[in-house]
TORTI-666822 format. One record per residue: residue in three letters; y, x, z of N, C-alpha, C, CB in turn. Coordinates in Angstrom, 1 decimal, padded with zeros to 4 digits. Atoms other than C-alpha are relative to their C-alpha. Glycine has a CB too. Layout:
BEGIN
<kolnu 'ala'; <Y; X; Z>; <Y; X; Z>; <Y; X; Z>; <Y; X; Z>>;
...
This chain:
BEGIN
<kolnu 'unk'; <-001.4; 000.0; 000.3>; <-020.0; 023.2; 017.5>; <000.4; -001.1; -000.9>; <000.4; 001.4; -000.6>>;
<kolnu 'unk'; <-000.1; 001.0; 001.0>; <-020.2; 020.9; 014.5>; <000.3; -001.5; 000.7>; <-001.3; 000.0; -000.9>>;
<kolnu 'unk'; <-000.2; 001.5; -000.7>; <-021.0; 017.7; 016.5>; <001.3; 000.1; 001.0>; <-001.6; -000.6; 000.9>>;
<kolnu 'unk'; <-001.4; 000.5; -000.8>; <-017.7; 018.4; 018.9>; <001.2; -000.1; -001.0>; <000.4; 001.3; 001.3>>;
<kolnu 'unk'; <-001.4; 000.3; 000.4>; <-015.4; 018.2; 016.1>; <-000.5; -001.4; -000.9>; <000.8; 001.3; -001.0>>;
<kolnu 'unk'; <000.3; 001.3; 000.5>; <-017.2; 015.0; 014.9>; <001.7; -000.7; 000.2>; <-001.6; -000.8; 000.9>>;
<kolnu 'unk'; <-000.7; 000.6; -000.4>; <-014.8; 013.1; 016.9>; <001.7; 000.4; -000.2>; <-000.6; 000.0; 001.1>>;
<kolnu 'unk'; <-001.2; -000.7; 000.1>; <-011.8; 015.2; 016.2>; <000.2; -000.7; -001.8>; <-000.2; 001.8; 000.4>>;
<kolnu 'unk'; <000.1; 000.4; 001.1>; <-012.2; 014.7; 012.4>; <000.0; -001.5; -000.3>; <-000.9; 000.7; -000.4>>;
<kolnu 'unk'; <-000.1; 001.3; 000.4>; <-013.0; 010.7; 012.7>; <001.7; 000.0; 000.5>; <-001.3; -001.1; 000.8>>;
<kolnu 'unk'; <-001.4; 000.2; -000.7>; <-009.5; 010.4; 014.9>; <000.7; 000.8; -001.4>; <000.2; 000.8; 001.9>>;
<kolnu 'unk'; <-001.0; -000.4; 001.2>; <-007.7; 012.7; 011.8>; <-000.4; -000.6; -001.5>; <-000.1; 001.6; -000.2>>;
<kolnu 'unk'; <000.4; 000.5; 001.1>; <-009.6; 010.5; 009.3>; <001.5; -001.4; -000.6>; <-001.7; -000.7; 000.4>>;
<kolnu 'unk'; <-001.0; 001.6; 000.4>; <-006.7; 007.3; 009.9>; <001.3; 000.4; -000.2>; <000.1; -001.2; 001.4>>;
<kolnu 'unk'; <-001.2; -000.4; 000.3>; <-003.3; 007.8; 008.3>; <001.0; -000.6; 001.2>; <000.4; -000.5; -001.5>>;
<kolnu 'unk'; <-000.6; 000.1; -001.4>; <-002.2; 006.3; 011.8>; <000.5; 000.4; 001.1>; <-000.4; -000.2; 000.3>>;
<kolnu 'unk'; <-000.1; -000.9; -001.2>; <-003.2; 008.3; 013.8>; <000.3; 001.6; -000.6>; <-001.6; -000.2; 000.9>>;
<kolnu 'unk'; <-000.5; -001.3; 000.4>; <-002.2; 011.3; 011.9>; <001.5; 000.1; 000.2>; <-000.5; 000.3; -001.4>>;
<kolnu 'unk'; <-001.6; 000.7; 000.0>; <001.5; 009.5; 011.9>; <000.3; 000.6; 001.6>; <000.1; -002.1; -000.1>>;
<kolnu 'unk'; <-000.6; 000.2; -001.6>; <001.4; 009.5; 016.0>; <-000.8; 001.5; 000.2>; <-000.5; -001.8; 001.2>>;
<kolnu 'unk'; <000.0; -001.7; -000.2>; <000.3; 013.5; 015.7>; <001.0; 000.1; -000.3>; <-000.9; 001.0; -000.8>>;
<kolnu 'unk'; <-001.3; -000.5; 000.5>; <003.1; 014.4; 013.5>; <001.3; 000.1; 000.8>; <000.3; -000.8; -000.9>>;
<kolnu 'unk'; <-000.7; 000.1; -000.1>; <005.2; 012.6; 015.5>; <000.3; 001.0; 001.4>; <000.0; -001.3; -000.2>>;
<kolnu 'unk'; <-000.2; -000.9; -001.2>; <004.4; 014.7; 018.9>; <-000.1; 001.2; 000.1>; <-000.6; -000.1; 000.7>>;
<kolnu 'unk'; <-000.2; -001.6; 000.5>; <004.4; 017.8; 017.7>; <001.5; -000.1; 000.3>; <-000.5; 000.5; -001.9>>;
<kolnu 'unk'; <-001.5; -000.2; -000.2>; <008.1; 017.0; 018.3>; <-000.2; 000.1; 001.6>; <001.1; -001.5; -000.7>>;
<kolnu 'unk'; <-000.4; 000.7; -001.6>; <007.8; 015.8; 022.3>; <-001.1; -000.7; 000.3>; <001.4; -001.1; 000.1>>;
<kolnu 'unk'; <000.8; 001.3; -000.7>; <005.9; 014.0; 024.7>; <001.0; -001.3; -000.2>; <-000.5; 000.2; 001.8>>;
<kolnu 'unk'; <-000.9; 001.1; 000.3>; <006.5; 010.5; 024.0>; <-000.7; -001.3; 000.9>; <000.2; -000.2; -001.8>>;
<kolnu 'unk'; <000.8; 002.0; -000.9>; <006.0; 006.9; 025.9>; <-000.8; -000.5; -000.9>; <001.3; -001.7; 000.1>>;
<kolnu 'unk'; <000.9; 001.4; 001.1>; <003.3; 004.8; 024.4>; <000.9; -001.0; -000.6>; <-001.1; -001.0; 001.0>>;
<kolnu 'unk'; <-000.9; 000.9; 001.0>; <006.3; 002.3; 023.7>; <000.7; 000.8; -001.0>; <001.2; -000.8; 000.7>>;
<kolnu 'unk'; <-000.8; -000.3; 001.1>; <007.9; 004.7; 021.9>; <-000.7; 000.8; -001.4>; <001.1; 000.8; 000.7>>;
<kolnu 'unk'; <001.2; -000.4; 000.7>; <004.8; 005.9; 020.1>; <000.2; -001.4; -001.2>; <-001.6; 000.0; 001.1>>;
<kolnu 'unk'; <000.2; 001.5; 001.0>; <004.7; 002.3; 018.6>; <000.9; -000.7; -000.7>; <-000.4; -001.2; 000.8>>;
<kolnu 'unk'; <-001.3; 000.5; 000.5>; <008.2; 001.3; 018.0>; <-000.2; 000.2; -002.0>; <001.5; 001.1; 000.9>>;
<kolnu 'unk'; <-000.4; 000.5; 001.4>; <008.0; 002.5; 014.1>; <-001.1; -000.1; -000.8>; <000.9; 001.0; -000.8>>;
<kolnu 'unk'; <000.9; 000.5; 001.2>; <004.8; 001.1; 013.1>; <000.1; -001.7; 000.2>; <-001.9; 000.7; 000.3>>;
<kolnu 'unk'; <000.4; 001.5; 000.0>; <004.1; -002.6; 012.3>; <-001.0; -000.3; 000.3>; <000.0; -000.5; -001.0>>;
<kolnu 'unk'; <001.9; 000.3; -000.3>; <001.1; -003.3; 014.6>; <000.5; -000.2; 001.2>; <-001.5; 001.3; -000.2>>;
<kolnu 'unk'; <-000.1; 000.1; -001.3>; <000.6; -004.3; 018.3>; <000.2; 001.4; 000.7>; <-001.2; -000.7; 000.4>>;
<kolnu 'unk'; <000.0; -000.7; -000.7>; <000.9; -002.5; 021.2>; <-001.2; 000.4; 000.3>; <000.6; -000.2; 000.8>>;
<kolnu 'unk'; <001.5; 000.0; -000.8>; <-002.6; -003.0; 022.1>; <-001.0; 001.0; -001.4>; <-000.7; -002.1; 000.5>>;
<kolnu 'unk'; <001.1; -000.9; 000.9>; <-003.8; -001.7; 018.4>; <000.9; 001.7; 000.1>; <-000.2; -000.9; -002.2>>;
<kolnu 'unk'; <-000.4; -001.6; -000.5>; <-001.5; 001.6; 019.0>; <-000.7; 001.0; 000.8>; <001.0; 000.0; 000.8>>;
<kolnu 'unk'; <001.0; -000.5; -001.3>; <-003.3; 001.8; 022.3>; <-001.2; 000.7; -000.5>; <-000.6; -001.4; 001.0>>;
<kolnu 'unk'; <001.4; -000.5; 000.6>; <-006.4; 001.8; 020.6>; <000.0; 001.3; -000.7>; <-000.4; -000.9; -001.0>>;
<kolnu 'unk'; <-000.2; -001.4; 000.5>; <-005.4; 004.4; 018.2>; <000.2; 001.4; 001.1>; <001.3; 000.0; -001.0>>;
<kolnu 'unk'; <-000.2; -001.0; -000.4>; <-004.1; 006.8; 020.9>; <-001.3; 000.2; 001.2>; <001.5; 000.1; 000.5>>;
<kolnu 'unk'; <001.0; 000.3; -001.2>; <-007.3; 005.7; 023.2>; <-001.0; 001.1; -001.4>; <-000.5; -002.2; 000.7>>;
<kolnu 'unk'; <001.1; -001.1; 001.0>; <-009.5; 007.6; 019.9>; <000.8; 001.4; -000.2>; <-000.2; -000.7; -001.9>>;
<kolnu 'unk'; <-000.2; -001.2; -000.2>; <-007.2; 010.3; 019.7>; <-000.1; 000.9; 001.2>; <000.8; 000.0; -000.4>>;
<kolnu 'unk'; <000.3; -000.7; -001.2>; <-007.6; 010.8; 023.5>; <-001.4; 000.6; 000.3>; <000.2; -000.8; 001.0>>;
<kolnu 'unk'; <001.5; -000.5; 000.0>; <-011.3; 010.7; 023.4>; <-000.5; 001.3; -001.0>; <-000.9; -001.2; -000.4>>;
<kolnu 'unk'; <000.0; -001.2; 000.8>; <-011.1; 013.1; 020.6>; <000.8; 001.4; 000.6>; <000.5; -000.3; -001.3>>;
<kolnu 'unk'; <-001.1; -001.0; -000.2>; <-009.1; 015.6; 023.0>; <001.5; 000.7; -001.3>; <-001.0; 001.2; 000.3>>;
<kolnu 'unk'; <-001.9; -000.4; 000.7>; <-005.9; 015.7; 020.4>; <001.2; -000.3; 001.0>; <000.5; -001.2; -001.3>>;
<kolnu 'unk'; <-001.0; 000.7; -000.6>; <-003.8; 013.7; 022.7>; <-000.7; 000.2; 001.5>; <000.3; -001.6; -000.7>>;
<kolnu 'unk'; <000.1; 000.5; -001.3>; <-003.6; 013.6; 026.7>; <001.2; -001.1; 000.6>; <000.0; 001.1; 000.8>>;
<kolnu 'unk'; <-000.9; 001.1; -000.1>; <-002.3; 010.5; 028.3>; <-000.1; 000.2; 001.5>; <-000.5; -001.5; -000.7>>;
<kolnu 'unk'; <-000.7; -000.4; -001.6>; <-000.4; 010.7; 031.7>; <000.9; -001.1; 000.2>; <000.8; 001.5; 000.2>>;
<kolnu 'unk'; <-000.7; 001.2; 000.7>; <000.9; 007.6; 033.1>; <001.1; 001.2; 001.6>; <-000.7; -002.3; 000.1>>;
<kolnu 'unk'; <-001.5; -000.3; -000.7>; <004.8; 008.7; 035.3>; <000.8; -001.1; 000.1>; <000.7; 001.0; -000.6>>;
<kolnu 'unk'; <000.0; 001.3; -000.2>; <005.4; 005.7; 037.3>; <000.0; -001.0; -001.1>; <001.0; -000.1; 000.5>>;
<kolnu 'unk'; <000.5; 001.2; 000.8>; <005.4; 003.0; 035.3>; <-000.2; 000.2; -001.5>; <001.0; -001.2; 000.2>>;
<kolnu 'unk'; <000.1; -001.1; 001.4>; <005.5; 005.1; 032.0>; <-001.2; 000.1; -000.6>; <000.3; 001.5; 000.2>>;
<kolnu 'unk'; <000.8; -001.2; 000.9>; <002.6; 006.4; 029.9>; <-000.1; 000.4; -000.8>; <-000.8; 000.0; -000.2>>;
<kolnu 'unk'; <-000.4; -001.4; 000.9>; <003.0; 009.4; 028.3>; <-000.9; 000.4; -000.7>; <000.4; 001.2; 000.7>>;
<kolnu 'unk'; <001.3; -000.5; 000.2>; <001.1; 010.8; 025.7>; <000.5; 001.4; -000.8>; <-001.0; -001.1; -000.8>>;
<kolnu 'unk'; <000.1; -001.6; 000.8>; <000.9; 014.8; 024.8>; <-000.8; 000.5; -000.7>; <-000.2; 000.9; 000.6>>;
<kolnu 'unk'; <000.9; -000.5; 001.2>; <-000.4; 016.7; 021.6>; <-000.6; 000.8; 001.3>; <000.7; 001.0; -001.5>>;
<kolnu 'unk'; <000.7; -001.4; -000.7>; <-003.4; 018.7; 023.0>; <-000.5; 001.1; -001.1>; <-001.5; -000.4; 000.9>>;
<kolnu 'unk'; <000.1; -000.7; 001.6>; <-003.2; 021.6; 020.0>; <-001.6; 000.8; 000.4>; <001.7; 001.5; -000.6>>;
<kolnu 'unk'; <001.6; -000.2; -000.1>; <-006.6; 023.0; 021.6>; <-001.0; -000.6; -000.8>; <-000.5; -000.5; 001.2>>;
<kolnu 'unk'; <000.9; 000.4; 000.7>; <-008.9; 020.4; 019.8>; <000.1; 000.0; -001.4>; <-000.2; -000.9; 000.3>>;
<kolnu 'unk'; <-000.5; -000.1; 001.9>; <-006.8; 021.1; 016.3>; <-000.7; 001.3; 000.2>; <002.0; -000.1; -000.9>>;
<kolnu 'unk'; <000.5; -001.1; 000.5>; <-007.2; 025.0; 016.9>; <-001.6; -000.1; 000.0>; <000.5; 001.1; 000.7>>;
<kolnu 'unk'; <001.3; 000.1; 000.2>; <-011.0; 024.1; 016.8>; <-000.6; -000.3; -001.4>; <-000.4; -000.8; 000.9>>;
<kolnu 'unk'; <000.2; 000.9; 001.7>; <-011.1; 022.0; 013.8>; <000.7; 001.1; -001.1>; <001.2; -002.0; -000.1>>;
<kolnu 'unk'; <-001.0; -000.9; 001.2>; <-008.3; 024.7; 012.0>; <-001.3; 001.0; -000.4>; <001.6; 001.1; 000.9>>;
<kolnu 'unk'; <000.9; -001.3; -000.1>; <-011.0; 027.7; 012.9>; <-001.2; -000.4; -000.6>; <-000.2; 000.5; 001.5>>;
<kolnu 'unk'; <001.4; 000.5; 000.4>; <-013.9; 025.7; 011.5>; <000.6; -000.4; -001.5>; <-000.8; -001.6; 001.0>>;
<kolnu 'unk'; <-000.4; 000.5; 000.9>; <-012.0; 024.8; 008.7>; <000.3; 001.4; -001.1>; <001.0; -001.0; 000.4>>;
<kolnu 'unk'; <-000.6; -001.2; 000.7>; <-010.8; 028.6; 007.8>; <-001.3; 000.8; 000.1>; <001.4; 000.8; 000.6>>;
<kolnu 'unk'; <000.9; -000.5; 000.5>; <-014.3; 029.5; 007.4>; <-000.4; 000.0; -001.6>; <-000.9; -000.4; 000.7>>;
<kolnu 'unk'; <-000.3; 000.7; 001.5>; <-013.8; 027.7; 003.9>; <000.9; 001.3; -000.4>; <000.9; -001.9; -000.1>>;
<kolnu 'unk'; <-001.6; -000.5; 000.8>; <-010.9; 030.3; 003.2>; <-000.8; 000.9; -001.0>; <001.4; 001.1; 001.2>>;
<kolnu 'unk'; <000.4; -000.8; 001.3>; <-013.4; 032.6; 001.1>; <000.2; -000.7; -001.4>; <-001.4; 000.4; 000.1>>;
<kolnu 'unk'; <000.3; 000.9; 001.8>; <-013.2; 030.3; -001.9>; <001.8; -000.2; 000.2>; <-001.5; -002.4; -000.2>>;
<kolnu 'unk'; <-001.1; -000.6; 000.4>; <-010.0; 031.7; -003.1>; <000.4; -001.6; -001.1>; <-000.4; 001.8; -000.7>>;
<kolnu 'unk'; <-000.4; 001.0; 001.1>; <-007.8; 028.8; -005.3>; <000.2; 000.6; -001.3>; <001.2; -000.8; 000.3>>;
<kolnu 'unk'; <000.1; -000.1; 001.4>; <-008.1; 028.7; -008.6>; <001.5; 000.1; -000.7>; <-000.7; -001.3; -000.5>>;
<kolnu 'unk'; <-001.4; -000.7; 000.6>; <-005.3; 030.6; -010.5>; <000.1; -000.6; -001.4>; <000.0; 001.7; -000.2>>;
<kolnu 'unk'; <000.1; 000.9; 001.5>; <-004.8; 028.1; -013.5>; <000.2; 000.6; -000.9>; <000.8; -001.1; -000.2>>;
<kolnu 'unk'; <-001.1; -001.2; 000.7>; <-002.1; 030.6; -015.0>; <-001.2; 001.0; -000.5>; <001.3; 000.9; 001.4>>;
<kolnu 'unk'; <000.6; -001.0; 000.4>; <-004.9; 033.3; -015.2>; <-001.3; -000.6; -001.3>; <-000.4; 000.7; 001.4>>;
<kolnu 'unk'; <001.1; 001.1; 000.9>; <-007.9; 030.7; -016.4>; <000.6; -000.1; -001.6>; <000.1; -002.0; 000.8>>;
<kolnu 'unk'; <-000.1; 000.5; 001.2>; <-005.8; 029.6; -019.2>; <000.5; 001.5; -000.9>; <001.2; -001.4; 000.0>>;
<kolnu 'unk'; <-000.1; -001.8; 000.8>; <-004.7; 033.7; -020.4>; <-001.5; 000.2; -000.5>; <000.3; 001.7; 001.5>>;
<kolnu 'unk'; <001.4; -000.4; 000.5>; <-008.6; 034.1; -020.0>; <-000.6; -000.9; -000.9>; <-000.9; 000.3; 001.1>>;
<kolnu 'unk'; <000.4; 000.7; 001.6>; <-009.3; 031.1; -022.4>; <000.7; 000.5; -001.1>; <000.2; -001.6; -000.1>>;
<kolnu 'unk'; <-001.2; 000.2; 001.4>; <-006.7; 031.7; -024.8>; <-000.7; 001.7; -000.7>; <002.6; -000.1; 000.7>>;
<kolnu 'unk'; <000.5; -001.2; 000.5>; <-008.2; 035.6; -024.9>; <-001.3; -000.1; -000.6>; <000.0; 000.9; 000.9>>;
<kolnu 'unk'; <001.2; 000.3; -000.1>; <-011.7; 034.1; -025.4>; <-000.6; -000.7; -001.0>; <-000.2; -000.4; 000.9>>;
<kolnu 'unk'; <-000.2; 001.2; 000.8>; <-011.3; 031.3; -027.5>; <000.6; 000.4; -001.3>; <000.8; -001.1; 000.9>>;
<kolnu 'unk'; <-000.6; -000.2; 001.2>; <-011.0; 031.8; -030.9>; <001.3; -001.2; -000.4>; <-001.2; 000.0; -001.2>>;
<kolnu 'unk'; <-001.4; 000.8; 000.4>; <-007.2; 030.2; -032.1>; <-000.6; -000.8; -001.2>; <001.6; 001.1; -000.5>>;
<kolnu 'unk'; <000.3; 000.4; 001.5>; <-007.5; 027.7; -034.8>; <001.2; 000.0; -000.4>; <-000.8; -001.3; -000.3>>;
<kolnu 'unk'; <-001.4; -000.8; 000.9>; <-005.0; 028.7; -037.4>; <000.3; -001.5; -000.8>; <-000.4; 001.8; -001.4>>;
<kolnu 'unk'; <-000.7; 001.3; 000.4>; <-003.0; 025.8; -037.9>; <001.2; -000.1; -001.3>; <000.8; -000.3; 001.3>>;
């Protein structure tokens, strides 16, 4: 199980390609229009959505002369469910930490 989200996790490693998730969570969208609001080629876009394809996040479908590309939320709920095995380690309640020092910790009398 580990080694299939290898590839999932490198593809969510680039603030890039996390950008052109975000963005399809709205809609399928054209590859040109995937690229329009970054400052980079078409061809390095490509690339990015060619790693998120191999990582099953994204499927790409071309419609006539078009190619489309769709979130595939399948390979996130894998990575989510591997990730909420972590959920036992409860966050740290700062608010309570600093009651239980302050009760603990002798005051110095100022």
């Amino acid at each position: 199980m580990a080694s299939d989200l290898d590839p999932i996790f490198a593809a969510l490693a680039d603030p890039t390609r996390r950008a052109i998730l975000t963005m399809l969570l709205e809609d399928d969208m054209a590859v040109t229009d995937v690229a329009e609001p970054f400052d980079m080629s078409l061809a390095a876009i490509s690339k990015h959505l060619s790693i998120l394809t191999r990582a099953g996040l994204v499927a790409q479908e071309k419609r006539g002369r078009v190619k489309w590309c769709k979130l595939e939320p399948e390979a996130m709920r894998a990575a989510s469910a591997w990730m909420k095995g972590f959920g036992q380690f409860d966050a740290l309640d700062l608010d309570a930490f600093e009651r239980f020092l302050a009760a603990e910790l002798p005051q110095d009398s100022a």
